[in-house]
N, C-alpha and C positions, 0 to 999 in steps of 0.2 A: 104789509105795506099797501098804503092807496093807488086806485089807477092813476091820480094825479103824479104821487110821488114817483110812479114808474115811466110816465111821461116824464116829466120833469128829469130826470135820471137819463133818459135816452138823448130828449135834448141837450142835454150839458154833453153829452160823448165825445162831442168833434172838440171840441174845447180842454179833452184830455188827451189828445192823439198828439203826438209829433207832428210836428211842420212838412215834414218831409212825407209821412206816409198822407196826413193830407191830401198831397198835392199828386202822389203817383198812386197810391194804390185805387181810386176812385175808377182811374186810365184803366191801369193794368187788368182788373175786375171785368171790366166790361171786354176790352178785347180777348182776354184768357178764357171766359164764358162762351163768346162763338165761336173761339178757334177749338174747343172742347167738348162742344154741342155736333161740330161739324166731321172732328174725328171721329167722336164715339159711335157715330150713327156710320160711318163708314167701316167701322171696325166690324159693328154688330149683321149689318148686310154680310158680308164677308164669312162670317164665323158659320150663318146661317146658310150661307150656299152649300160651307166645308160639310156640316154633318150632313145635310140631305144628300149630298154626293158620295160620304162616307158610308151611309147606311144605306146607300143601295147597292155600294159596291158588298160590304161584305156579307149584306143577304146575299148575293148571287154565288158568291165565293163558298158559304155556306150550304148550296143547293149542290152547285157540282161538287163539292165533299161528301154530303150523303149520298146524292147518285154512287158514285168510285166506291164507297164502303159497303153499301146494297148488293152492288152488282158483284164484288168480290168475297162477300160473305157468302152469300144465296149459292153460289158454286160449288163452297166445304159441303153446306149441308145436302146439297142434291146429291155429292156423288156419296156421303156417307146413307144415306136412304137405298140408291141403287145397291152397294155391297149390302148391307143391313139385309135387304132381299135375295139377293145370291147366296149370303154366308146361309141364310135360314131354311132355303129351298137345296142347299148341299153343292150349289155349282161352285161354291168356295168352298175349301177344304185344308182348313186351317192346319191340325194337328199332319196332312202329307205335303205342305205346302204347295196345292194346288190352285191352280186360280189367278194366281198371279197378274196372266194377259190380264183381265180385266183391268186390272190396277196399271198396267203399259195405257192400254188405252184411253184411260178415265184422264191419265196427265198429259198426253198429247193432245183430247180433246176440250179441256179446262187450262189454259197457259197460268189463270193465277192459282194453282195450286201445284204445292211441291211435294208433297209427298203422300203417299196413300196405305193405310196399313189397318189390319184388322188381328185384336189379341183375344183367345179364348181364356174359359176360367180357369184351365189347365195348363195354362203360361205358357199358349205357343203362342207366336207371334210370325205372323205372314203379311209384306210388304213393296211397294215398289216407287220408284220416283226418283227426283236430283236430289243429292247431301252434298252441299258444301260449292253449290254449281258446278259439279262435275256431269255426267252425260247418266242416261237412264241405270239403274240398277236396282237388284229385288236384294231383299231384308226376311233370309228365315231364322226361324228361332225357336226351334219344336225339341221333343223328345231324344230325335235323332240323332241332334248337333249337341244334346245334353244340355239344351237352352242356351245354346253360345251362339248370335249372334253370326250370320254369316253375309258378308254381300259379295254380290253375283254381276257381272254387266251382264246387258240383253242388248241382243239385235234389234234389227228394225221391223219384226215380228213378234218382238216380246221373249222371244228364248234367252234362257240364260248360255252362258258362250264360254265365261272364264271365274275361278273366284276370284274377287279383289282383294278382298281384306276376312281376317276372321278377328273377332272382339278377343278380350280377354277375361272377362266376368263371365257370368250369368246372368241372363237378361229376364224380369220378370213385370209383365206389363200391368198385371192386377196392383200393383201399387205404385204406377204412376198415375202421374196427376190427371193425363185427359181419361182415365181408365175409372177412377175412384169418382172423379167429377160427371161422366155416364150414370153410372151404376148411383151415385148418389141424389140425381136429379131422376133418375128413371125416363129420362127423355131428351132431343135433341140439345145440346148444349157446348160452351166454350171453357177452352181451360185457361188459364191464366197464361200470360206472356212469359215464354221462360227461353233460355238462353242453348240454340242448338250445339252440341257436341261433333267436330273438334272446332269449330269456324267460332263459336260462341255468340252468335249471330240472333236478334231477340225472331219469337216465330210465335204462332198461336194454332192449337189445333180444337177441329170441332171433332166431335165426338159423339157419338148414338149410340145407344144400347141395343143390344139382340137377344131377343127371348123366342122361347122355342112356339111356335105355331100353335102347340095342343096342350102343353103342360105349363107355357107361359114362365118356364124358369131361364133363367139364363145363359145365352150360351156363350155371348164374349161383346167385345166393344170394338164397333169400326172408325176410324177418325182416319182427318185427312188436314194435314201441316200445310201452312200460307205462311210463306214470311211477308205477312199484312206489315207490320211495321217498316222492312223496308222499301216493298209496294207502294205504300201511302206516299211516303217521306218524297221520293220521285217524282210520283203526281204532286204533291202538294207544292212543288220547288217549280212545275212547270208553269203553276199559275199567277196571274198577274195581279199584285198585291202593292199596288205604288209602286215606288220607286223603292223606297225601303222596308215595307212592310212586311212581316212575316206569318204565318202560320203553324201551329201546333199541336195536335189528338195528345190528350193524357189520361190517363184511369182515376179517379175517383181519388187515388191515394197520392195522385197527384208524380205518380211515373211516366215519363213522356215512352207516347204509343208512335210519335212522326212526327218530323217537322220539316221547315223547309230551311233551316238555317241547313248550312254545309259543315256539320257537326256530327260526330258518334253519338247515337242514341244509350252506350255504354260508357263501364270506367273501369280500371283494372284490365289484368291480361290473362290468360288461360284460365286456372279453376276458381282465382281472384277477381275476375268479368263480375261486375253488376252494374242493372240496370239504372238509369240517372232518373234523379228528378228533376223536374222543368223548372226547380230553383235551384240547380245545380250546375242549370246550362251555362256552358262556357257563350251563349248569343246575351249582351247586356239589358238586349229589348227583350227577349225571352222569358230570361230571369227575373226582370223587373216586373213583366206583365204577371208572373206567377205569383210572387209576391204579392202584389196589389190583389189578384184572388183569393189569395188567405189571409191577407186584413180585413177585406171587405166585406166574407161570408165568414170565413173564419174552419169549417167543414166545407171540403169540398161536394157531400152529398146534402149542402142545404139549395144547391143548383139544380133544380125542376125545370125551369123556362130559361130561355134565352135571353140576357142578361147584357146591355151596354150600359160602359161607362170609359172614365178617359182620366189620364195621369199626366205627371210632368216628367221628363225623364231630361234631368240639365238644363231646367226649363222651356223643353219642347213636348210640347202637346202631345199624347197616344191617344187616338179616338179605338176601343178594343170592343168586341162583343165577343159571348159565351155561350155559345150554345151546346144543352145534351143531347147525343144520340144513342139510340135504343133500338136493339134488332128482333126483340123477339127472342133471342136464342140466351140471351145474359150479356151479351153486350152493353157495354152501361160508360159510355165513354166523353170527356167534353172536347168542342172543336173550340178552339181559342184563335180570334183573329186580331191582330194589332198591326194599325195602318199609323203611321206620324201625321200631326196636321198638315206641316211643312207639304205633303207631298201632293194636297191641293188645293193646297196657298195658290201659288204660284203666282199667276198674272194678279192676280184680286188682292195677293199682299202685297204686289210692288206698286199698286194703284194707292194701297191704303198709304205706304210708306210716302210716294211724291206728295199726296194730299196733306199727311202729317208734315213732312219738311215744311211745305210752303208756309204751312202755319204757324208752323216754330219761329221761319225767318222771319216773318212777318210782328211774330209775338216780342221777338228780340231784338227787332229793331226800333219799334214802338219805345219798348221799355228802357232801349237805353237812351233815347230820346228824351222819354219823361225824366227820368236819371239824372240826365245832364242840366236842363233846366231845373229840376228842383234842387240839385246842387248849389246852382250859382244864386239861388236866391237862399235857401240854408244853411249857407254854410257860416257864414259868418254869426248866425246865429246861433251855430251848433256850437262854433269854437268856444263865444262865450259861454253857452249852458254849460260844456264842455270843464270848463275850468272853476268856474264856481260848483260844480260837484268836487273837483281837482279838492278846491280848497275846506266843503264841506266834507272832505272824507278826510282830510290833515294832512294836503299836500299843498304846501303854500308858497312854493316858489312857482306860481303859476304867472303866465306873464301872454297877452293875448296878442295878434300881430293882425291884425286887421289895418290895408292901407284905404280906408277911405274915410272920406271928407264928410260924410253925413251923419246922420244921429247915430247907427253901427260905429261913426269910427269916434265919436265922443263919449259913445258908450263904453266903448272900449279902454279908453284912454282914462278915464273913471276907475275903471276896474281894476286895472295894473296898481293905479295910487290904492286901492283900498286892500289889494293882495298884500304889498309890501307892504302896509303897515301892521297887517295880519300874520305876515309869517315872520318879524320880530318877537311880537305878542308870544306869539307860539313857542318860540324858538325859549324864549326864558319861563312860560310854563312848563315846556319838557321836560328841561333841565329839572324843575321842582319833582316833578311828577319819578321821573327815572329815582332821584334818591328815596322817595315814599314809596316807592316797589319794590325798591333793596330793601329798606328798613323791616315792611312788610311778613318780605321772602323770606326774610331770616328767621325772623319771629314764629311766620308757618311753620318753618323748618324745625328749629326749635321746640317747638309746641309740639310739633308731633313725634321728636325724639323723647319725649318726658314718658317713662313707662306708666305712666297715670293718665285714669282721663280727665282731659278738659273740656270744660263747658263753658262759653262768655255770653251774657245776655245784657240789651239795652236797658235803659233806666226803667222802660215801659213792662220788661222782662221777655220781649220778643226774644226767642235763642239766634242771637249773630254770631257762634261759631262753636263747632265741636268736634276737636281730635279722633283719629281714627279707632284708639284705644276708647275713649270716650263712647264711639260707637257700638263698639264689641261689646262695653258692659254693658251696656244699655239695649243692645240685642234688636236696633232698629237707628233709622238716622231720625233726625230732630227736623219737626215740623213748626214750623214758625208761627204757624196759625192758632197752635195749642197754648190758650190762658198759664199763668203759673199756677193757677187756683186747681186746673185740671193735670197739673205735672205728675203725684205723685199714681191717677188714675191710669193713665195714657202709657208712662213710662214702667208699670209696676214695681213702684216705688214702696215697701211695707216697715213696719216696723218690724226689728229683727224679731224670729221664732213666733210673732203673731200672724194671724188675718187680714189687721187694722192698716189701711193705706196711711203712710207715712204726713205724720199734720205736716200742712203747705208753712204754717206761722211757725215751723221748728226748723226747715230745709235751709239749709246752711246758704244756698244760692240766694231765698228770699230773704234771708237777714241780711245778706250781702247789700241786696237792694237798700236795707234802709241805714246801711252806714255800719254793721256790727261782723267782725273777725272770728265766725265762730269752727270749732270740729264737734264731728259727734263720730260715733262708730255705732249706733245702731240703727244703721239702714238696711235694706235687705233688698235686692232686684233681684226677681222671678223671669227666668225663660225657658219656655216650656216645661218641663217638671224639675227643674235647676234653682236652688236658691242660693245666690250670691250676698253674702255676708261684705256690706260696704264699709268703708271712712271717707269720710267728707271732707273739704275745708271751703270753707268761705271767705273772698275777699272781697272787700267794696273798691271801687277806681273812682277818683274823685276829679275834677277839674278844676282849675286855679280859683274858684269862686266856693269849692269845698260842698259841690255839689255830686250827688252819685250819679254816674252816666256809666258807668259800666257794673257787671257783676260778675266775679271768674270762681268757678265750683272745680276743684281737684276733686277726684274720689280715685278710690284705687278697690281691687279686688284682695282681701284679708283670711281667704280663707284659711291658703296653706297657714298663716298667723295661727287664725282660730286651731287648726287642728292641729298643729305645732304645742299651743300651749296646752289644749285638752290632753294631747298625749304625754306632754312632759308633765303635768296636777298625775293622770292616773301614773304613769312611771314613776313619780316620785312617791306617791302611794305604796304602789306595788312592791319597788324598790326598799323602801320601809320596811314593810311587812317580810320581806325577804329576806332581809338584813339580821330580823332580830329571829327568826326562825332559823336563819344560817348558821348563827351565831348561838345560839344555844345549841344545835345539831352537832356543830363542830366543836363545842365545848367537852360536850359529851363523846363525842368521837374520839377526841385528843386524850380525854381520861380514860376512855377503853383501851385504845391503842397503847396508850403509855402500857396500862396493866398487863398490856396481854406482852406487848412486847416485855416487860422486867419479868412474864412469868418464862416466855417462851426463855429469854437470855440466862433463866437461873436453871432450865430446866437442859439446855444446851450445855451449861456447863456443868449438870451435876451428872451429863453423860460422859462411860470413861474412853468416849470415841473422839477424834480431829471432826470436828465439824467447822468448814468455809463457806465463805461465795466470794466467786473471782471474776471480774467482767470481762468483755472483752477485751480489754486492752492485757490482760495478763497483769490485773492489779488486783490485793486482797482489799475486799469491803467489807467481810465481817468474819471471824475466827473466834469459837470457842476457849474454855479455862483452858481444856485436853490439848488444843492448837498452842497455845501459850508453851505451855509444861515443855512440849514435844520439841519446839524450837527454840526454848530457852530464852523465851522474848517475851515483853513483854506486849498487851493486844495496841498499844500505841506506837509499837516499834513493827510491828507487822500489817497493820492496815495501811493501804495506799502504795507499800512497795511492792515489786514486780516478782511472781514466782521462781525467777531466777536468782533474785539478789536473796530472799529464805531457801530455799532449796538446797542452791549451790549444785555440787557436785550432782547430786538425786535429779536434778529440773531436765536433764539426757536423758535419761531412763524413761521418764514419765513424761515426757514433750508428747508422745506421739496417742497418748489418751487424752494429753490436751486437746491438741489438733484435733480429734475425732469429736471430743464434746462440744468445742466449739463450732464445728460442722455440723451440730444436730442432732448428734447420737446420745444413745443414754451408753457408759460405758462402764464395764467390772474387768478385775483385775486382780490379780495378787503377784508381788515382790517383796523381795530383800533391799530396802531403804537405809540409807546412812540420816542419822540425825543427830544432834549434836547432845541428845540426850540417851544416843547409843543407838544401835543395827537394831530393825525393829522389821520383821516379818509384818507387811499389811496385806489386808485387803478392802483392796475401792473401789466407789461407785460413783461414777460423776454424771449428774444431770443436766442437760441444757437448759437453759432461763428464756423463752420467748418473748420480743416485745407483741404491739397488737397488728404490727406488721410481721409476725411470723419470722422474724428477724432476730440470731441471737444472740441477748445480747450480755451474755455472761454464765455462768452454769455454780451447781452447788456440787461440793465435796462432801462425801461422808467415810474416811480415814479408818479402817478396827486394825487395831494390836495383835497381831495371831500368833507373836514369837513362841507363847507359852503352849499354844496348840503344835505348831509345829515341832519345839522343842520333844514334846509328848509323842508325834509323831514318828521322830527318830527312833527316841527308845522303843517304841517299837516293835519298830522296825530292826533294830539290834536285836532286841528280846527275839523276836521269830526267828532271826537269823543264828542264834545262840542256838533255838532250840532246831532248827531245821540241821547243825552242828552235828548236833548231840544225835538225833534222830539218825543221822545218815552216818555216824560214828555206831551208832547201834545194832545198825542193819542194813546197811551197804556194805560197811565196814568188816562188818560182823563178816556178812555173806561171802566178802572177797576174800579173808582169811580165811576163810573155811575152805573156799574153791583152791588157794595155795596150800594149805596143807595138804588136804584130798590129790591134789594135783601130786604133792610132792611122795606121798604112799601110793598111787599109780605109778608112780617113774620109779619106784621102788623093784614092787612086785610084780610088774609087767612083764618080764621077762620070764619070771620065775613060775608065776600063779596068776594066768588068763583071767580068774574067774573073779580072783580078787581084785585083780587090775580094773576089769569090767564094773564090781561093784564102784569101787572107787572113782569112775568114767561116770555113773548114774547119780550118783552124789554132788558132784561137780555141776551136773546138767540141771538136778534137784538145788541147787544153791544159786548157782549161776539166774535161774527163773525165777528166785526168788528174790534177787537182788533186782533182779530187772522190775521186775511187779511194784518193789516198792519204790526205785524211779521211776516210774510212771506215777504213781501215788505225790511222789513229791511234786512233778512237775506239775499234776492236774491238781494240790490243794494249794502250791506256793510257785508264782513266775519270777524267777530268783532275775537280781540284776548281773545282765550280762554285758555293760559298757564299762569296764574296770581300766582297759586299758587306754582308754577316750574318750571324744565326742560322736554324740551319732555321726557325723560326716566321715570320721576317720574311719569307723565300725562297718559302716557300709561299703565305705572302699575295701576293708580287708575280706569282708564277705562277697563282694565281688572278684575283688582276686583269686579267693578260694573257688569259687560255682568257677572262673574259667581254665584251669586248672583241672576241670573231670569233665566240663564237656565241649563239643563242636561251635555249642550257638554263639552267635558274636554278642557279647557282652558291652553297652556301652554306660559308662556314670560319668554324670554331670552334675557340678555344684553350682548354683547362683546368689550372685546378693552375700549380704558381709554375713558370714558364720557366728553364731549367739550359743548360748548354752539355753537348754530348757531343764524343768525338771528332770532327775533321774527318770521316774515312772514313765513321763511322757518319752523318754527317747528309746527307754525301754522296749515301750509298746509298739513306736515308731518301727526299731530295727526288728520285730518280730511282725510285722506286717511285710515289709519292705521283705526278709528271709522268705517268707510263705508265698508270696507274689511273686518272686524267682523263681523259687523251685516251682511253684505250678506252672509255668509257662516252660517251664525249661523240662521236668518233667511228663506232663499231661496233655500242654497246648502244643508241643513238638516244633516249639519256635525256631527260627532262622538269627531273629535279630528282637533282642529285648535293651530297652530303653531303662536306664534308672537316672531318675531328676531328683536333687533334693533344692527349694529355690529359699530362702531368706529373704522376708519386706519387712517394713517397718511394726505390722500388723499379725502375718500370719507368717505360720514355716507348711510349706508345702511339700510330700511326697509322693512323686509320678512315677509308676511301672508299665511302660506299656512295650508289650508285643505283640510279631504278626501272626501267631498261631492259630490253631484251629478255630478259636471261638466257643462261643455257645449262648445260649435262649437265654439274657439275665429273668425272665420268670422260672425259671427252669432249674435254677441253683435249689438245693434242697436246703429245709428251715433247720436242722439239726444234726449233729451228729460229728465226730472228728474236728479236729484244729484248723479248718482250710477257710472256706469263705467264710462263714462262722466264726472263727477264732478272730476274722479280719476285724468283723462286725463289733464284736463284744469288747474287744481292744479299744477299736476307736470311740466305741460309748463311755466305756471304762475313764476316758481322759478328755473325754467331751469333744471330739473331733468329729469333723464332719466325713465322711466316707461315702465316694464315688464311683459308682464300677460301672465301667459303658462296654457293653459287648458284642458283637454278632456273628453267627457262624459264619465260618467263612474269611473273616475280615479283623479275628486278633480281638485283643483284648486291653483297657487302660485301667488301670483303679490310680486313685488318687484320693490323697487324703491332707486333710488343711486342719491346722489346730492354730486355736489364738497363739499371741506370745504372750498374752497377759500372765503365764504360769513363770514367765524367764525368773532364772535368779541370777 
């Protein structure tokens, strides 16, 4: 731009301004200027007195605080110097705590120190001074006292007079801190501030090392305690620091050493006491001044020199300086001084304040002055500016009231006529406008519920509008500036599965433009590494003259389409090929299956066994020729009905093998069966059928015929018994004729002829042995049946009635569960266990009380013997020999039983023995 035009520009200014600022603010400028020129300079006088007044007060405030720190340090170390040279030349005599007076008199003649004490390397410790502000008293702590700690008052000679107190530790000064801080500096020096015991009181001791005169080794550490901290705090509170101003010594680490607030320099109570830091003070100027030191350095040991500067604290002014002091000895400490401006404001602020009022009044009265006057001359010009904005923002009931007579009030009277005829106007374009914003609104609304996008562009092809959906596929919003030539660039518009950017002369929107209805579905919009498979449609919008003013592009996203139909082509593919693969598989299957099954069905039935399967429900599914034969039935009259309604009377007997197979078990068995093709001796095995839940759900039957075995079995058993007859008709028989006749020629000639009688006695004895010999022969090659007149239940009770009949022991039998028949053999063997198990306990074991149980379930028959007799070792029974435990054993193997013997000295004896029922007849 030219200097002219910038001229030109400055001149037109006043001629853009309001009427009103015009006319006051030209006033206001100039008077606000001297009233502001006149403050300021009164202010800056002022400010300028404050600090030069400020900074001389707290340099002096600063001087007397090093003097009071000087002169109360210099004290520690002198008198630690003086003992230093007594302990070394022997007038102190640490280890018999001798010496003491000195230490009386070093505290009466030094008022700032409180306490005086010197510790060898051999941990004694010899001391004197106030603890706690109490009156003089000596501190030993040697060999003697076992290192404990004693104190002593002393007179006004230094003697000690009474003990006061004894400690209760051991006190060892080589590892305190003023002792370690000696010995670690090798020369005069301070220990850190720490907290005296019991007052908890902060104190600071100096401390000097002692090495011997000639060998230069060590012989202990003298210090001498100052409570400097509350020393200071006192003097610092006495000096005049403003009105409110305070003062504060803190350490390096920023722990206050003294101050002059009327505060604890501590926090916590007894062993919980610690030291505060000066941002912790309970003073707000304090803590505030602290703070502002650790924004402003940020380390408190970046403070070398003495440092002012000034804060606000509530908007009142802190003029503060920082000064370090340094003793020489390791003292390293900052004085902090904070005075408020306030405090010498005073007269020079209440001068600046009258100066500023009059100026204010003076400023406010001017301006409401000008105020008023350019008022009454703008106003009426405002009102009308006022309303013609009214009507150019669309508010047209504007109506102006100006009462006067001149050009204002015909101006005025103008403008009312041209509102009203304006806010008619308006009033029936609204109306138009309001139903074109429904019709609109709807239409947006609409458009953007279409799960498709939309896109509508002018005849020029400029895009004037596109749905939200429209955006998403499009993966950016629509730039109005973008050519249609550059659409399918910009938007990454491609032909499907190619490179090639989708031609502009095929795009369904640009045939829109020239009047044509078309779809396609090979589009394709890329974003980012995403390729979106499109359909399009194009419609052209015509206006009554049949010309194209508008162009609207639906597309929508087809993938899930696309891969819908890729996977229904390969499925039906695949499907296909699976089909005719299935299908001959299964062709083939079914011809095996058939075969095997007519072979297995011809081969089941050319066996001369009952072969079944029965499911769960207690139905037949499939039954052999032999099943047929056996129940008279034919296999169509037996499949599907329940084993009760073929059974019959037999389906009792054998329930409880069902129940078992059907629980899981594989189960064997033999009885005596009713069928209606006659009594038939079987023996069975039924197997459980799993599903692939482990679940069963039905079992097979395999039925054998053994009447013709057992038949066999009998005879026998007849036969033996014939010949066992005949054997014992031979020579039993034999034998006990012999013993009667013999017997009957001894009763003869006994009387007569001794000799022959005698022979006759020897004969008898010779017969009698040898009938015996061959009962034992019978019994050991044949166990004849001894239950003729019974069932075992009955046989056991008569054999128990017999054992209690010959002896003392208490005898008790007990039957359980409903009574069954078992085989002969089996009750045989039974009652010849059950006899052997009485007699040995009654017997051998010298019982009091024997138990006999026999119990019936549905499953097993159980025999219990138990008594309380002697006991014995069951490893211990021998493997062989006689009919006793042995015979027990061989019995119950003999019949397939299971046999139990539980023993222990001492504690009696059980056997038990459990045989299936599966033998019942």
């Amino acid at each position: 731009m030219s200097i002219k035009s910038w001229v030109d520009e400055i001149a037109d200014l006043p001629n853009k301004l309001p009427l009103r600022i015009v006319l006051i603010v030209p006033l206001m400028l100039l008077l606000t200027g001297t009233v502001g020129i006149v403050g300021y300079l009164s202010f800056r006088n002022g400010q300028k007195a404050v600090n030069e007044v400020s900074t001389q007060l707290r340099n002096k405030i600063v001087r007397q605080i090093e003097e009071k720190l000087n002169t109360s340090t210099k004290a520690a170390h002198t008198v630690n110097r003086l003992n230093a040279i007594a302990l070394a030349r022997g007038d102190i005599n640490i280890a018999d705590a001798r010496g003491e007076q000195n230490f009386w008199q070093q505290v009466e003649i030094f008022p700032t120190v409180t306490f005086i004490f010197c510790g060898d390397v051999k941990g004694n410790v010899l001391g004197a001074g106030k603890i706690g502000g109490r009156k003089l008293q000596s501190w030993v702590s040697t060999a003697s006292t076992q290192y404990v700690p004693y104190y002593y008052s002393l007179d006004a000679q230094g003697n000690r007079t009474q003990e006061l107190e004894k400690g209760t530790e051991p006190f060892n000064p080589t590892v305190r801190p003023w002792y370690r801080a000696a010995v670690a500096a090798g020369e005069p020096t301070w220990s850190d501030i720490y907290l005296v015991v019991p007052t908890f009181d902060p104190a600071i001791a100096a401390s000097l090392p002692v090495y011997d005169p000639e060998t230069r080794k060590l012989i202990g550490v003298c210090g001498t305690d100052i409570f400097l901290p509350q020393q200071m705090s006192e003097f610092l509170k006495s000096l005049n620091v403003g009105k409110t101003g305070h003062i504060f010594i803190m350490e390096r680490s920023g722990q206050l050493v003294a101050t002059s607030a009327n505060e604890p320099m501590t926090t916590g109570q007894d062993e919980n006491t610690r030291r505060l830091l000066a941002a912790q003070s309970s003073n707000p100027i304090i803590q505030a001044t602290a703070q502002q030191l650790s924004d402003r350095f940020g380390d408190f040991n970046r403070i070398q020199t003495s440092e002012q500067f000034d804060f606000n604290i509530h908007n009142n002014r802190q003029l503060a300086e920082v000064t370090p002091f340094k003793d020489g000895y390791g003292l390293d400490w900052l004085i902090v001084t904070v005075i408020p401006e306030a405090d010498y404001l005073g007269q020079i602020q209440a001068n600046i304040r009258d100066t500023l009022a009059l100026c204010i009044v003076a400023l406010i009265a001017a301006f409401i002055l000008c105020v008023l006057i350019a008022r009454w001359i703008t106003k009426p010009v405002l009102s009308l500016n006022q309303s013609a904005k009214a009507i150019a923002a669309g508010k047209w009931n504007q109506v102006v009231h100006i009462k006067r007579s001149d050009e204002l009030g015909e101006l005025a009277n103008s403008f009312n006529g041209m509102a009203q005829r304006l806010q008619t106007a308006f009033a029936e374009l609204q109306t138009l406008n309001q139903t074109l914003a429904q019709n609109e609104t709807r239409l947006q609304e609409f458009l953007e519920a279409i799960p498709v996008g939309i896109a509508v562009v002018d005849e020029a092809g400029c895009p004037y509008y596109v749905n939200q959906r429209g955006i998403q596929l499009l993966g950016q919003g629509i730039d109005s500036s973008v050519p249609p030539e550059q659409f399918s660039e910009v938007y990454q518009i491609y032909l499907q599965g190619t490179n090639q950017p989708y031609p502009t002369e095929r795009m369904p929107l640009i045939r829109a433009l020239k009047g044509e209805r078309t779809t396609v579905e090979d589009m394709e919009i890329r974003q980012s590494n995403a390729r979106i498979p499109i359909e399009s449609w194009g419609t052209p919008i015509f206006d009554q003259q049949g010309k194209v003013i508008y162009a609207i592009a639906a597309f929508q996203d087809i993938t899930e389409r696309r891969q819908a139909e890729k996977l229904l082509a390969d499925y039906n593919r695949t499907l296909e090929q699976q089909v005719v693969e299935q299908t001959a598989a299964l062709r083939e299957s079914e011809t095996e299956v058939r075969t095997r099954e007519q072979e297995l069905r011809m081969l089941a039935d050319a066996l001369p066994v009952c072969i079944f399967y029965t499911d769960h429900n207690h139905r037949y599914r499939f039954v052999n020729h032999a099943c047929a034969i056996w129940f008279n039935r034919s296999r169509d009259e037996i499949i599907g009905k329940l084993n009760c309604e073929i059974l019959g009377e037999a389906y009792e007997r054998i329930k409880p093998y069902i129940q078992q197979a059907l629980a899981g078990q594989t189960i064997t068995y033999e009885a005596e069966l009713f069928y209606p093709s006659g009594n038939k001796h079987i023996s069975a095995i039924y197997i459980p059928d799993f599903d692939v839940n482990a679940q069963v759900k039905g079992y097979y039957g395999l039925v054998t015929d053994i009447s013709d075995r057992k038949r066999a079995e009998a005879a026998s058993i007849l036969e033996e018994r014939n010949r066992m007859a005949r054997e014992i008709h031979d020579t039993l028989a034999q034998a006990f004729t012999g013993i009667l006749v013999q017997a009957d020629g001894a009763t003869q000639v006994l009387t007569d002829d001794v000799e022959a009688a005698q022979f006759h006695l020897e004969l008898i004895d010779e017969l009698a042995r040898t009938g015996l010999s061959e009962a034992r022969r019978s019994v050991s090659a044949l166990r004849p049946q001894l239950l003729e007149e019974g069932d075992l239940s009955s046989a056991l009770q008569r054999l128990v009635t017999q054992m209690r009949s010959v002896t003392d022991t208490t005898l008790i039998y007990d039957v359980q569960g409903t009574i069954y028949s078992l085989p002969g053999e089996v009750e045989n063997n039974l009652l010849r266990i059950g006899q052997e198990a009485l007699t040995n306990a009654i017997k051998y074991a010298h019982a009091q009380e024997v138990r006999v149980e026999l119990g019936y379930d549905d499953a097993h028959c159980r025999l219990r013997v138990k008594d309380d007799g002697q006991g014995f070792g069951v490893g211990s029974v021998p493997g062989s020999g006689g009919f006793g435990l042995l015979g027990m054993s061989e019995r119950a193997a003999h019949i397939g039983a299971q046999l139990n013997i539980r023993s222990q000295p001492g504690r009696g004896t059980e056997i038990v023995v459990i045989v299936n029922r599966a033998g019942e007849i």
